[in-house]
Structures are given as structure tokens and as C-alpha cells.
N, C-alpha and C positions, 0 to 999 in steps of 0.2 A: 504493500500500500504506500508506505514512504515513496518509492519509484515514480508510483504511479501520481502523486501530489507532486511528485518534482517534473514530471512531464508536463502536467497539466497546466503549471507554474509559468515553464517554456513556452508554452504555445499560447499561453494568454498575450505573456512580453511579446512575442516575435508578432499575432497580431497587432495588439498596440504598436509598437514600432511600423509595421507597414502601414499604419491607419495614420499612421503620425508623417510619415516618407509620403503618400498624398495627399494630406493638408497641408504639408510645405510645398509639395507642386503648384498647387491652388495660391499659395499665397507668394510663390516664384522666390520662398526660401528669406524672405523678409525677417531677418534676426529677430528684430524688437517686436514685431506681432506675433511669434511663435513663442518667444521667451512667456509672453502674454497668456497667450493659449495654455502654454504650458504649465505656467501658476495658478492659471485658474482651475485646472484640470487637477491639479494640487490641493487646492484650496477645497474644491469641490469634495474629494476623497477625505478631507480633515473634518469639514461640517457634516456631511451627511454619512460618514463609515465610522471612520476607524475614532473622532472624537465621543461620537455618541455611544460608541460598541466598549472604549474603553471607559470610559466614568459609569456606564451602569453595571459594569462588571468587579472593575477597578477600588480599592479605598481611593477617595478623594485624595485625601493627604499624601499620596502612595505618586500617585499617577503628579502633581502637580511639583513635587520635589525633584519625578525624573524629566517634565519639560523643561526645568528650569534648568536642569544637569543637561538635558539636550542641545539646548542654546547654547550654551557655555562650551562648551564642546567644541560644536560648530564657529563660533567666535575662537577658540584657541586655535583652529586648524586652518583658518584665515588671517590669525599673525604669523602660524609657521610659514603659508604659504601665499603672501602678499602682492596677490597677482597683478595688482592696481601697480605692481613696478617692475612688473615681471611682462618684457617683451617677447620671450622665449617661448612660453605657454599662453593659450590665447582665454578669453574669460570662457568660453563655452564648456571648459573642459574642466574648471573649479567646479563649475555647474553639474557636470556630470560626474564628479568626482565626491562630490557634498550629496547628492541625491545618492548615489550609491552605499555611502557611508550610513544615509537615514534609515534607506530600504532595507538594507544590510542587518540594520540592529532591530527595525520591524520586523523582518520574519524570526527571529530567535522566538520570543514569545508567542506570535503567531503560530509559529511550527508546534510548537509541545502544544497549543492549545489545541489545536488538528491532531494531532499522535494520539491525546488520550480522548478523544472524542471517536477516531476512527479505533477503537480498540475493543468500542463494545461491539456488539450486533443488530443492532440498531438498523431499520430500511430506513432512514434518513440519509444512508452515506452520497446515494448519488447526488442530491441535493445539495450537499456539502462539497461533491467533487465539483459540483457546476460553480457553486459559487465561489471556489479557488482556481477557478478558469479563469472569471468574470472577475475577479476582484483582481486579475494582473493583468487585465486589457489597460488601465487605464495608466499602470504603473508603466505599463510598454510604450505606449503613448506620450510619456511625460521622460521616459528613457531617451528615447530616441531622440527627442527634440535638438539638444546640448551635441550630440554627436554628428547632426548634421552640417555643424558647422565646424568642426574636428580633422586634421588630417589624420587619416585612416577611422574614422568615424566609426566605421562599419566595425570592425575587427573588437574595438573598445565595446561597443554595443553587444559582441553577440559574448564576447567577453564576460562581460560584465553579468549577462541573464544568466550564463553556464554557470555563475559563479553563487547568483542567488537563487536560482533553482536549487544547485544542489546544495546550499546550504538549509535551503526549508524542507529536502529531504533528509538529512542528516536529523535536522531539531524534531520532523515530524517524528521518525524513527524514535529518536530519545524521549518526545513526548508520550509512544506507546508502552516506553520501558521503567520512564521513570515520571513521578508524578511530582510536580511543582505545587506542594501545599502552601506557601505564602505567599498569601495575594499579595503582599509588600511588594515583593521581589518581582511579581506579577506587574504590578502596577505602576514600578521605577520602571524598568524593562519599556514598558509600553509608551510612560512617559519621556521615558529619552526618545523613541521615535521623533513620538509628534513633536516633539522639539526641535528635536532635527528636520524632519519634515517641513515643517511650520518654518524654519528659516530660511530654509531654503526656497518656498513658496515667495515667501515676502522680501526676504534680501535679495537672492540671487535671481530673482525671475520677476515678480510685478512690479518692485518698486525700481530696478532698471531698464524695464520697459518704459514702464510709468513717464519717465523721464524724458525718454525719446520719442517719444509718442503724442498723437493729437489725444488731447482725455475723452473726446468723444470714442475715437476708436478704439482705446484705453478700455473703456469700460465698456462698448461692445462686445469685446473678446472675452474681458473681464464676464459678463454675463453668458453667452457663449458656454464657455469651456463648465460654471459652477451648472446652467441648466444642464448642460447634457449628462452631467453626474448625478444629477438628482433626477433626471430618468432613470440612469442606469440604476441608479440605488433602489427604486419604486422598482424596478423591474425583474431586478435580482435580488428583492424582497432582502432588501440592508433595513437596517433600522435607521 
């Protein structure tokens, strides 16, 4: 079953990314409306998923000590690697490099929560496989973006998905074998995500858009990228 949630991981990202590679065609690869898209499609995933799924699962106290640890994080690995003077590396690739880091430390948590779910016997499971299909379309989507403006773009990208697929195989696995009784550790875990996530959302993607951008169009894409999450969420019955 582990396998089978690491495949399924794969194909979600690899479609996101092709969904993501023809709205940059449409939009003839336009950096700052894509970075756009791409925050929103972020932002979308925090409001309507993965915020709501963690504080009603989450201790409050638990989950809002590890955003804060999430941030700070992300803020430390932005003085080590101070791109704003770095002509060598280009901004698209901090971008991809900070989203991997968030999504990275989202499926640890995520994984064991899938392992000891998929453990019982339960006909719920394929229901559970659909929605770790669907819930990495959108991560693939928001992948891709950063690497399109990458050289070797591509190689980073499919990189990167081999590398979080099978780490939410490895955690699902560990999640059937071993059971995480502290929702603490549950809810720090998660809250580093969204902290990470969330910065990445808001520093690296809308608000440097924001800046380059007409605010009309700003907030077209802005709304854009959150509706089409909040279908997707309505529709793959997210909370």
C-alpha cells in the first residue's frame, strides 16, 4: 500500500505540472502572473485543506508554535541563501527550492496519518486513494511553476516529485508500523508546514508578483487560482 500512495503521489504532481506547463503556454510564460497563479493556488490549498484539516484535528497550541517555527525556518534559509545578491542562481529556483522544503516536511505527518489509516480494513480506502491523487494535483501545479523559469527546469521538477513521492511512501509505510500518539508532535509537524507553506505563498510568490503587476490583474489571478481550489476542495469532499 505504501507503493501504491507513492505512485499515486507521482501522478497527481506530474499532472499538476502538465496543467501548470499549459497555463504558462496561455499566458506565453509571463513570470509575475504565474508566480500569481501560483500563490494563489497556495493560498487556496492553506484556506480551504490543509488549515482547516489541521486545527480541527490539531491542539491549537501545538499546531500555532510549529507555524511560527515554520516561518523562522524559512526566514533562516533566506539569510543562508541571499538570492536578492546572488546573480549566479536566479529567484525562480529559491522559489522552488523553499516550496520543496515546505512540501517536504508536509508529507512526514501527512504520511503516518495515511499509514495508520490505511492499516485497518476499512472500504473507505479507495476514497482515501482518490483523495491523495487529488490533493497532489494542485501541489504539481504550484511545482512546476518556479521550474519553468529554471535552467534545466524539467530534471529539478521531476527530481524533486521522485523525491516526495517516495518520501510519503517511506512515512506512509512507518505510519502503518508505528503509531504517533502525540498530537503535540502531530500538530508542531503540521505547523511547520503551513508555515513554511504560508511563506512561501506570501513572500516568494504574491507579494512579488504583487509588485510587478497591474493590482487589477493582481487580484484577478489572485481570485482565479483560490476559486479553482475551492472547487477542487467541494469536489474532493476536503473540508
Amino acid at each position: 500500500m505504501p507503493i501504491v500512495v507513492g505512485v499515486l503521489a507521482c501522478m497527481g504532481l506530474v499532472i499538476g505540472g502538465v496543467l501548470s506547463h499549459l497555463f504558462g503556454k496561455m499566458n506565453r510564460y509571463n513570470i509575475y502572473s504565474l508566480h500569481a497563479f501560483c500563490g494563489s493556488i497556495l493560498a487556496g490549498l492553506l484556506l480551504f485543506d490543509i488549515i482547516p484539516e489541521t486545527f480541527h484535528h490539531q491542539p491549537f497550541a501545538s499546531v500555532t508554535i510549529g507555524v511560527v517555527g515554520g516561518v523562522l525556518i524559512m526566514i533562516l534559509l533566506e539569510q543562508l541563501f541571499p538570492h536578492h545578491h546572488d546573480h549566479d542562481m536566479q529567484p525562480s529556483m529559491y522559489s522552488f527550492l523553499f516550496l520543496i522544503v515546505a512540501i517536504f516536511i508536509h508529507n512526514i505527518p501527512s504520511g503516518f496519518a495515511w499509514g495508520s489509516t490505511l492499516t485497518d480494513n476499512s472500504h473507505s480506502h479507495i476514497t482515501l486513494l482518490a483523495a491523495i491523487f487529488l490533493h497532489h494535483i494542485p501541489e504539481g501545479v504550484a511545482l512546476m511553476i518556479p521550474c519553468l523559469f529554471i535552467k534545466r527546469g524539467m530534471m529539478f521538477y521531476i527530481s524533486g516529485i521522485i523525491v516526495l513521492s517516495s518520501l510519503l511512501s517511506i512515512c506512509t509505510w512507518l505510519g502503518g508500523h508505528i503509531i504517533l500518539e502525540s498530537l503535540r508532535l502531530q500538530g508542531i509537524m503540521m505547523g511547520l508546514a503551513i508555515g513554511g507553506i504560508g511563506y512561501v505563498t506570501v513572500h516568494e510568490m504574491l507579494w512579488k508578483a504583487k509588485k510587478r503587476m497591474n493590482f487589477l490583474s493582481f487580484l484577478l489571478y489572485l481570485f482565479i487560482g483560490i476559486s479553482v481550489i475551492a472547487v477542487y476542495s467541494t469536489v474532493s469532499g476536503h473540508h
